[in-house]
C-alpha positions as CSV (number, residue, x, y, z in Angstrom):
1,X,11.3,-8.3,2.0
2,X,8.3,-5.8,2.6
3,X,9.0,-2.4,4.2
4,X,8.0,-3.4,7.6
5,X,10.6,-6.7,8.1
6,X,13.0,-3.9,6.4
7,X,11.7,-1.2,9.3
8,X,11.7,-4.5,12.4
9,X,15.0,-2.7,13.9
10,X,13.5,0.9,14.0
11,X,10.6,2.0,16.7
12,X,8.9,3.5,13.8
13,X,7.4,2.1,10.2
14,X,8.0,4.2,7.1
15,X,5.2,6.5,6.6
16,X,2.6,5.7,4.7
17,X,2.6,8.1,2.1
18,X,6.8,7.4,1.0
19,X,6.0,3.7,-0.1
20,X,5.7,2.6,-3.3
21,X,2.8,0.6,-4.4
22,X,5.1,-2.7,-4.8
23,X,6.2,-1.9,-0.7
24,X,2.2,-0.7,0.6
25,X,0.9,-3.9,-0.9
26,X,3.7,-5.9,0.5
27,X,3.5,-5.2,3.8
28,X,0.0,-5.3,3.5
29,X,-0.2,-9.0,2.9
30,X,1.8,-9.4,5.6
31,X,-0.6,-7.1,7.8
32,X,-3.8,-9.4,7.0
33,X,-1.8,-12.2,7.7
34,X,-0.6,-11.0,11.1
35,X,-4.4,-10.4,12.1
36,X,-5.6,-13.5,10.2
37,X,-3.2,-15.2,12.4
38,X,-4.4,-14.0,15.3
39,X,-3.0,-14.0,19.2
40,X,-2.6,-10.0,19.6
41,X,-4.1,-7.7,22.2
42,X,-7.0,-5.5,21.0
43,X,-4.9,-2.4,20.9
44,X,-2.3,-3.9,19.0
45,X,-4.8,-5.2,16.4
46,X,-6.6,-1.9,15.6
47,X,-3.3,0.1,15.2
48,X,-2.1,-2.6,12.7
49,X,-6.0,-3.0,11.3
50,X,-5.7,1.0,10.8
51,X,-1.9,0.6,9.3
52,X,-3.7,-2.0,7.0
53,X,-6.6,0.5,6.1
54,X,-3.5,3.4,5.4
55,X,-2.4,0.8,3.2
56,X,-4.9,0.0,1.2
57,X,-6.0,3.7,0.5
58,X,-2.3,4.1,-1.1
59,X,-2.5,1.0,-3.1
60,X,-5.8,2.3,-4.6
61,X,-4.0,5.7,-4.8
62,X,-1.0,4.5,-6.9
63,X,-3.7,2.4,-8.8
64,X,-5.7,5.6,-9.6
65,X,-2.5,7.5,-10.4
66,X,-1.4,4.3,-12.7
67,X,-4.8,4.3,-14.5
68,X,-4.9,7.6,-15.2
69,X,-1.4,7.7,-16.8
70,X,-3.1,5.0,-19.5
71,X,-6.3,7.0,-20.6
72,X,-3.9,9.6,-21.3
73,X,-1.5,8.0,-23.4
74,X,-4.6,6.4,-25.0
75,X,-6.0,9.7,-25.2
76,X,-3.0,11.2,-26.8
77,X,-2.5,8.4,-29.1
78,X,-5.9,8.7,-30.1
79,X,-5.7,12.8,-31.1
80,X,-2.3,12.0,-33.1
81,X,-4.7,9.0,-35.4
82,X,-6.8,11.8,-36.5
């Protein structure tokens, strides 16, 4: 289940910046399929477009944290060859 089904019974979703890049994509999917879907007020549909935005910047963050870990190790692997 993504982080907000597991946040439905609080008044507040977990913070952006303490999810993991499993639970940011997770929920999301389930963001663009809530808007994709349709039927909410304007209001509600920006503040979950800008939760979906938040998202997105902290996949791309744990992506760029990820991909930086490799050419590192790649790095360092490469320096021990020679």
């Amino acid at each position: 289940m993504s982080e907000a089904g597991e946040n439905a019974d609080r008044d507040e979703p977990t913070p952006v910046a303490e999810l993991g890049y499993e639970a940011a994509r997770d929920e999301l999917v389930d963001v663009v399929r809530i808007l994709e879907h349709g039927g909410l007020d304007l209001d509600a549909s920006l503040a979950l477009w800008e939760r979906g935005e938040a998202l997105a910047t902290r996949c791309e963050e744990h992506l760029a944290g990820a991909r930086k870990r490799v050419e590192d190790a790649i790095a360092r692997t490469e320096i021990e060859d020679e």
